[in-house]
C-alpha positions as CSV (number, residue, x, y, z in Angstrom):
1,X,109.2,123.2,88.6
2,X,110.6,126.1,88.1
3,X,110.1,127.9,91.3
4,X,112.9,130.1,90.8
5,X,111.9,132.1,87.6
6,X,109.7,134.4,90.1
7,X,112.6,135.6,91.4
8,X,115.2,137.9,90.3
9,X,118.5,136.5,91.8
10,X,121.7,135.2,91.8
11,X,124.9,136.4,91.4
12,X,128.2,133.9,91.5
13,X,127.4,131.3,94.5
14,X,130.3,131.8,97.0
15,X,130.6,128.7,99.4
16,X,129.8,129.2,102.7
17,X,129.6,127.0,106.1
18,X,129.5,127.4,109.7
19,X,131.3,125.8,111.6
20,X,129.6,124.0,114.7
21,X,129.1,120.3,115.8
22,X,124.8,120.8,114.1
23,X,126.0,121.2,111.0
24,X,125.7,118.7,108.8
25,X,126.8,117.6,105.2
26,X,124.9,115.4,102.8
27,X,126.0,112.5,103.6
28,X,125.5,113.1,107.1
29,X,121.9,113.6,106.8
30,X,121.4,110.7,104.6
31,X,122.5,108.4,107.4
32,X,120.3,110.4,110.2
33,X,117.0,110.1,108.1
34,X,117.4,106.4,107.8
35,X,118.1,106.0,111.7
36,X,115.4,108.2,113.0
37,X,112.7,108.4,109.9
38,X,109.8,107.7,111.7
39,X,107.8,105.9,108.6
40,X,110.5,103.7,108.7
41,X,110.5,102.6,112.5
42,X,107.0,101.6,111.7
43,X,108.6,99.0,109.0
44,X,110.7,98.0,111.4
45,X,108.0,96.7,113.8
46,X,106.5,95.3,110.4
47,X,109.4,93.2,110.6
48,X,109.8,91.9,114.0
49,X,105.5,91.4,113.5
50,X,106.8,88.8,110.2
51,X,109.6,87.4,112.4
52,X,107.1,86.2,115.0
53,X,104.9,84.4,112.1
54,X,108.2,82.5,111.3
55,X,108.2,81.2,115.2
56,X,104.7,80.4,115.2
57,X,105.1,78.7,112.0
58,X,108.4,76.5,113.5
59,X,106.4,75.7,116.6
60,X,104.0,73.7,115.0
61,X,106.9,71.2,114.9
62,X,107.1,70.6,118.6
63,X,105.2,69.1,121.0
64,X,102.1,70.6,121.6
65,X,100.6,70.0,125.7
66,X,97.1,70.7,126.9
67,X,96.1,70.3,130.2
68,X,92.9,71.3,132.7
69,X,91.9,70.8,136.0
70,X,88.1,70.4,136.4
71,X,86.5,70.7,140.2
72,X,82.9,70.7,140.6
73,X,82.5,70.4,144.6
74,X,81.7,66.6,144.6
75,X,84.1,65.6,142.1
76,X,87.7,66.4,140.3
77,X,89.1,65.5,137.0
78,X,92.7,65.9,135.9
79,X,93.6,66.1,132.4
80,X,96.6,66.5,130.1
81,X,97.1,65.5,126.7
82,X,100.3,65.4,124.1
83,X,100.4,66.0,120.6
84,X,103.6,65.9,118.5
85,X,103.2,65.7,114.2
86,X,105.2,63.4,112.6
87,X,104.4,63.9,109.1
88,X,102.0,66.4,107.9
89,X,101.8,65.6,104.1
90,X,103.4,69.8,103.7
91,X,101.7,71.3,105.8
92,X,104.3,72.7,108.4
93,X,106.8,73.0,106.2
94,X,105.0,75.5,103.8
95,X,103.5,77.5,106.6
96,X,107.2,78.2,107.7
97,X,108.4,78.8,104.0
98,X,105.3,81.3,103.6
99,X,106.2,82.6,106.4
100,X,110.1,83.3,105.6
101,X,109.2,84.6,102.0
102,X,106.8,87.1,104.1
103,X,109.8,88.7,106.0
104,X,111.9,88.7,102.7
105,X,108.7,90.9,101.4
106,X,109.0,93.2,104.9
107,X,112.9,93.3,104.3
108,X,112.2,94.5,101.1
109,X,109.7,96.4,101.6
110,X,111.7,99.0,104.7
111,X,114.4,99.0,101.6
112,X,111.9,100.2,99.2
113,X,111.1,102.7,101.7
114,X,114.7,103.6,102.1
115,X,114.9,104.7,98.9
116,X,112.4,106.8,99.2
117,X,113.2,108.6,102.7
118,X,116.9,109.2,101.1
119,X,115.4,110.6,97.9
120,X,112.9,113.1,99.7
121,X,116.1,114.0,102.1
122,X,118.3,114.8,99.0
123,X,116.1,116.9,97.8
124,X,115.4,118.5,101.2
125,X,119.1,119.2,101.3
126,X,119.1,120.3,97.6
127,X,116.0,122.6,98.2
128,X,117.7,124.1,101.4
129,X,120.5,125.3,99.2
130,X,118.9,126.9,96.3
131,X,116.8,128.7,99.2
132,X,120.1,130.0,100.8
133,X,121.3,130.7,97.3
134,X,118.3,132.9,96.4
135,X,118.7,134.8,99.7
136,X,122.4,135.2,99.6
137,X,122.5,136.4,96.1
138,X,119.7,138.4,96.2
139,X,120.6,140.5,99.2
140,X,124.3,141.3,97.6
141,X,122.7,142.2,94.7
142,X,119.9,144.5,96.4
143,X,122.9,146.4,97.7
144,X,124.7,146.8,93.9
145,X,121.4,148.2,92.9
146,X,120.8,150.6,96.3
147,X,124.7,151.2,95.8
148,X,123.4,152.5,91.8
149,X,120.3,154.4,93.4
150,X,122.6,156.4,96.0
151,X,124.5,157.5,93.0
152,X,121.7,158.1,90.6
153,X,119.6,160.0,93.4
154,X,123.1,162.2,93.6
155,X,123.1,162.5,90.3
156,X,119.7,163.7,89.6
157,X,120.4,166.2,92.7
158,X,123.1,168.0,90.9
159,X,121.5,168.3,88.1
160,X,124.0,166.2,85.7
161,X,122.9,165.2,82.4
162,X,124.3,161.1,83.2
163,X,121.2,160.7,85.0
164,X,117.2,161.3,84.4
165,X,114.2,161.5,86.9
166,X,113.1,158.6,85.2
167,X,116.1,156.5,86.1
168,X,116.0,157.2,89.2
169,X,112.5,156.2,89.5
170,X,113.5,152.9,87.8
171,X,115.7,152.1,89.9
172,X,113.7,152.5,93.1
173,X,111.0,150.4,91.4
174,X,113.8,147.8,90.8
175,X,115.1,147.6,94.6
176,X,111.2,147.7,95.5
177,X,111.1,144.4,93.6
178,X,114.2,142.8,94.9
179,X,112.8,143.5,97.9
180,X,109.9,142.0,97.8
181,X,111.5,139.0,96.9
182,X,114.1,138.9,99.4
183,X,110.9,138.2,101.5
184,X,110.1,135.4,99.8
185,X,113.3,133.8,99.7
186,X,113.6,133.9,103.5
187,X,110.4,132.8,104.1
188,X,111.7,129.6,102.0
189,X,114.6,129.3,103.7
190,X,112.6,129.1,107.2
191,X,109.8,126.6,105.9
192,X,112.3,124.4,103.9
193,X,114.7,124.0,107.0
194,X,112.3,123.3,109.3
195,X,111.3,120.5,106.8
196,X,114.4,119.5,106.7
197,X,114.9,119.3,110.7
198,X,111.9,117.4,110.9
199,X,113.1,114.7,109.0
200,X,115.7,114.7,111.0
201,X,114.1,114.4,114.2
202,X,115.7,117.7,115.1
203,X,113.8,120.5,117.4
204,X,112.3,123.4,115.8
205,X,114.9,125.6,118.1
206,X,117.9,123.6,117.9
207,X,121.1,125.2,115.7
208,X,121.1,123.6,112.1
209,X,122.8,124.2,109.3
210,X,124.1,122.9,106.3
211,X,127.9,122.4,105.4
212,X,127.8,124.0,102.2
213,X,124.9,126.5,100.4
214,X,126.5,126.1,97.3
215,X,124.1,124.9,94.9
216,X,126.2,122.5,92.5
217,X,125.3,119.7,89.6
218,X,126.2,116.7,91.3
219,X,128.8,114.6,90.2
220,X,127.6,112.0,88.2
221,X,128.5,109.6,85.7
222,X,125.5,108.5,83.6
223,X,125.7,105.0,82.2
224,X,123.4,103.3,79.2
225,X,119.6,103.5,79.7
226,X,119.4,99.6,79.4
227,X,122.4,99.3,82.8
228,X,119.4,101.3,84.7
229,X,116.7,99.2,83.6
230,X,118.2,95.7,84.2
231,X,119.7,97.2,87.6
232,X,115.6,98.2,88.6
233,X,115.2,94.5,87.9
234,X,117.7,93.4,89.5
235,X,118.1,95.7,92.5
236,X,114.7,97.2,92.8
237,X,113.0,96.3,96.3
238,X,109.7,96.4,95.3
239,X,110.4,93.7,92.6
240,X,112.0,91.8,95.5
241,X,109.1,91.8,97.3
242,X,106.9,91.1,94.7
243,X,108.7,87.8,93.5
244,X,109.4,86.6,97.2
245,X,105.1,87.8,97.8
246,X,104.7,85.4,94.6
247,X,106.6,82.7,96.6
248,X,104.6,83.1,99.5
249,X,101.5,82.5,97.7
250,X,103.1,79.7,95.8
251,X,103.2,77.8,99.7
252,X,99.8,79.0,100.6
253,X,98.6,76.4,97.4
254,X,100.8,74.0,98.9
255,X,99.6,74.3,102.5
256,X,96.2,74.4,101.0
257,X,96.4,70.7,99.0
258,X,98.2,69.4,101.8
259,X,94.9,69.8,103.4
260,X,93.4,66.9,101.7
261,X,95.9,65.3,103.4
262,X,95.9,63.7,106.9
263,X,98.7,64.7,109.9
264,X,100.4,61.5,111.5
265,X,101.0,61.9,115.1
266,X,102.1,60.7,117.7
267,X,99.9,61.0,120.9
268,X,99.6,61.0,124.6
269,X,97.1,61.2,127.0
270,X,96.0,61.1,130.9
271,X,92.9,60.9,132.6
272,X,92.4,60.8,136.4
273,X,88.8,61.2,137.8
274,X,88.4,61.8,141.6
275,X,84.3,61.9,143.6
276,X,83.0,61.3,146.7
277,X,80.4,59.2,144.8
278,X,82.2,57.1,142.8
279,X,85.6,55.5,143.0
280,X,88.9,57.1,141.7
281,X,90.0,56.6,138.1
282,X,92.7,56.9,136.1
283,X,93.0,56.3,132.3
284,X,96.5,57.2,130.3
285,X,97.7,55.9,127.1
286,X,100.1,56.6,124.2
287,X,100.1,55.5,120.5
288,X,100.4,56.6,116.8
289,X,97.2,58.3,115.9
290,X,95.9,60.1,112.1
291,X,94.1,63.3,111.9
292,X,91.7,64.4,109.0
293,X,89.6,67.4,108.9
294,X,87.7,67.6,105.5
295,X,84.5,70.3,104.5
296,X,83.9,72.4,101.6
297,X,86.2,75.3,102.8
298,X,89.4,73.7,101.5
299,X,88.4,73.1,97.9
300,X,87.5,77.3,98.2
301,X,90.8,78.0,100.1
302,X,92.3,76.5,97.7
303,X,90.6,77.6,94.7
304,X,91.6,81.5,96.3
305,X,94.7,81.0,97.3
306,X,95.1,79.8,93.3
307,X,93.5,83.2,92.5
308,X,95.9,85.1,94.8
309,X,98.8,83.7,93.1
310,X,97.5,84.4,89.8
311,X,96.6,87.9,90.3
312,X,100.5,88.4,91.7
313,X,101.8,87.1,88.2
314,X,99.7,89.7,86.2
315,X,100.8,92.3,89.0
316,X,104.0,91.2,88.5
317,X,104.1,91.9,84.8
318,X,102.3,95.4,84.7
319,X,104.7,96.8,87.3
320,X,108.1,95.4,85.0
321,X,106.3,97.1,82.0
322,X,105.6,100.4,84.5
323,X,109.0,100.5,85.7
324,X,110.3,100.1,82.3
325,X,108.6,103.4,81.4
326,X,109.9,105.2,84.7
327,X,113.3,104.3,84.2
328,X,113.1,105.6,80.8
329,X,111.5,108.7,81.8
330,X,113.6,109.4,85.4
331,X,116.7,108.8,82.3
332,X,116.0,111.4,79.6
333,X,114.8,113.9,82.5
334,X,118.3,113.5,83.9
335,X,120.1,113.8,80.3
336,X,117.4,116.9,79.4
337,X,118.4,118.7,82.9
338,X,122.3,117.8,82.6
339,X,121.9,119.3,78.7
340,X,120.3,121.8,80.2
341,X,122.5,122.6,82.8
342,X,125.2,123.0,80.1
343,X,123.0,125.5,78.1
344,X,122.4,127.6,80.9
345,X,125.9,128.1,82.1
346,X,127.0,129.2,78.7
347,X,124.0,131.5,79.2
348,X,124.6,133.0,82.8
349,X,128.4,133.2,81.6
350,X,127.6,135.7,78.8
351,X,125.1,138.0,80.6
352,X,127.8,137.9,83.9
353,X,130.3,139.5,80.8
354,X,127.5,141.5,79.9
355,X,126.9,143.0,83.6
356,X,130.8,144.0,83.5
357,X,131.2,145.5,80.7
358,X,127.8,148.1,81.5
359,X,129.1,148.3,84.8
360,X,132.6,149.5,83.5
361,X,130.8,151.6,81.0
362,X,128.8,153.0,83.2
363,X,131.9,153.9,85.6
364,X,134.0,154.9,82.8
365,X,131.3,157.5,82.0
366,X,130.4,156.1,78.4
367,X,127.2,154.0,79.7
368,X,124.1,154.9,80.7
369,X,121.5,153.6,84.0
370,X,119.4,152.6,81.6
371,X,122.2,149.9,79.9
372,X,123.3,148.8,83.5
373,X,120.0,148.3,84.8
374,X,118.8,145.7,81.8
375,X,122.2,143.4,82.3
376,X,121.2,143.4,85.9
377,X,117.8,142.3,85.1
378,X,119.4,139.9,82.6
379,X,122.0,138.5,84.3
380,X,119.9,137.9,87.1
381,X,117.1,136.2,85.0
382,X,120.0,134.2,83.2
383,X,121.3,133.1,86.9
384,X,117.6,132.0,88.3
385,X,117.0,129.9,85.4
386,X,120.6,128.7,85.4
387,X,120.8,127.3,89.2
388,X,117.1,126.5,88.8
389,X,118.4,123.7,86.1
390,X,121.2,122.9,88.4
391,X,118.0,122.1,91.1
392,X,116.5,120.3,88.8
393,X,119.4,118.3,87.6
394,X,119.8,117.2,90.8
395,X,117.0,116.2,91.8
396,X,116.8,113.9,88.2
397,X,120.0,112.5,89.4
398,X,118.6,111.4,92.6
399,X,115.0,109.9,91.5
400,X,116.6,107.8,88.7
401,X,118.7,106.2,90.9
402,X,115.8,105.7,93.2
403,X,113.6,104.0,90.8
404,X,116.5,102.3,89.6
405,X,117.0,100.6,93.0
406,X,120.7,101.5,93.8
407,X,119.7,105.0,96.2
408,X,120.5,102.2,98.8
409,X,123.6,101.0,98.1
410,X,125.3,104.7,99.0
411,X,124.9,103.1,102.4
412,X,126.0,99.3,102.2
């Protein structure tokens, strides 16, 4: 978007920082977001919540005891019975691989998210800079121009033929404007910092800063379209949770068959019956026993869970032909911006000469107001659209690495 168009700024971007323990580089704030980000220390309790189903699924393995105590005034019964499977035709063991394959699918799923809480801090960081820049730049260059006024207005005073009424009322009209945006520009620099600390997890109050407000292209070196695509196949996590999801399901048909068959067991039990009417008793026993449940719901369980799978597959295929397109796109955005980029530099470069040389004019007497006053408005449209193609540039950069899957790997 080009948000910067509306505003005349921009003069050369001088480097600056401040020096205290809140500031923070890129990097830095990369590796805060993913420790506090809120959204994901919700995936994190996804994951514990897929852990557990792995336990419940493995404790279907071990014994399992029931016992009760029954009084009812004239008579007491004790009871307490064992049950530990032997052999459950599949049963346990694909409720425990289902289960594994359903953390892989939360793993993947707080990476996918990763990516993008690094992407959407990038940009916060890239945002915060070209809001600095606007303000910087567009203060020094509201004092050229009130600098040019004072002399005009002096000028004009005197008398001298160099300058006209008319300039002078130009001019004002000009600082009026840069003005007016020098309002807007801090007002951007409050609201996208305070995004920015929010992401963080930093007070509203607290000092914050940024290690550098120099808004650069970011060093990059672009490979072949086809190395993105086959790494967002390989590396992507939402394609890793979608082929261990298809697993998953794959275990749920398996745990459904293996409800046609029975579960082989080996059982226990005690009975002990004590009344003031009848004598005590006691019944206990051990043995090999067979258990079969069969109705109508596991043909349809299974018929679903067949469904399910099935479904996943065409899933499956329409997201590889989606994020075939993405990649594509997220690559010839970033090669349009970076050609872009190179354009506009040669662009700024030229109208920065032409600013000189009507400034040197101008103080060398052979120029005029009007002359000085179009290179300012030129160079600083040439320098807004400029670092407004550096912005975007960037932010290209970062979102084809993000749908290409490797945003994550900055921090492996």
């Amino acid at each position: 978007m080009k948000i910067t168009l509306a505003i005349y700024t921009l003069l050369l971007l001088t480097p600056m920082a401040v020096a205290n323990e809140n500031t923070f580089t890129l990097e830095e704030i990369v590796e805060r977001v993913v420790k506090v980000s809120p959204s994901l220390e919700v995936h994190n309790r996804d994951l514990d919540i897929s852990e557990s189903k792995v336990k419940k699924a493995r404790a279907q393995k071990y014994p399992q005891f029931e016992g009760a105590v029954l009084t009812g005034g004239i008579f007491n019964v004790i009871r307490a019975d064992l049950f530990q499977p032997i052999y459950t035709f599949g049963k346990i063991s694909a409720d425990e691989k289902k289960a594994k394959k359903g953390v892989e699918v939360t793993i993947a799923n707080i990476s996918e998210a990763r990516n993008e809480t690094i992407a959407r801090a990038k940009n916060a960081y890239f945002n915060l800079q070209l809001a600095h820049t606007l303000n910087d730049l567009t203060t020094e260059e509201r004092d050229n121009a009130k600098k040019l006024l004072s002399n005009v207005e002096e000028l004009v005073s005197v008398g001298s033929p160099k300058a006209t009424q008319i300039d002078k009322l130009n001019l004002k009209i000009l600082v009026s404007n840069i003005d007016k945006h020098l309002v807007s520009s801090r007002k951007s620099i409050d609201i996208v910092r305070a995004e920015l600390m929010k992401m963080l997890s930093i007070e509203e109050n607290s000092d914050f800063d940024i290690e550098s407000y120099a808004l650069e292209p970011v060093e990059f070196e672009a490979n072949e379209l086809s190395y993105y695509k086959n790494k967002a196949i390989e590396d992507r996590p939402r394609i890793k949770a979608i082929n261990a999801g298809l697993e998953a399901k794959l275990s749920s048909i398996k745990r459904e068959k293996s409800e046609y068959y029975p579960t082989i067991f080996v059982g226990g039990t005690i009975r002990y019956s004590q009344s003031t009417l009848y004598r005590d008793t006691f019944i206990g026993g051990a043995g090999i026993g067979i258990r079969q449940v069969l109705n109508y719901f596991i043909s349809a369980d299974l018929s679903e869970a067949r469904a399910e799978y099935s479904k996943s597959i065409k899933e499956k295929d329409a997201f590889l032909q989606e994020i075939d397109l993405e990649v594509k796109k997220a690559y010839l955005d970033m090669q349009e911006n970076k050609d872009n980029v190179n354009n506009e530099r040669e662009g700024f470069r030229a109208a920065r000469t032409l600013l000189r040389n009507a400034t040197s004019n101008y103080d060398l007497g052979i120029g005029n107001v009007n002359e000085l006053m179009n290179s300012i408005g030129t160079y600083l449209r040439e320098g807004a659209e400029y670092y407004d193609t550096v912005f975007l540039y960037n932010i290209a950069v970062t979102n084809l690495e993000k749908v290409a899957g490797v945003l994550n790997k900055e921090l492996e």
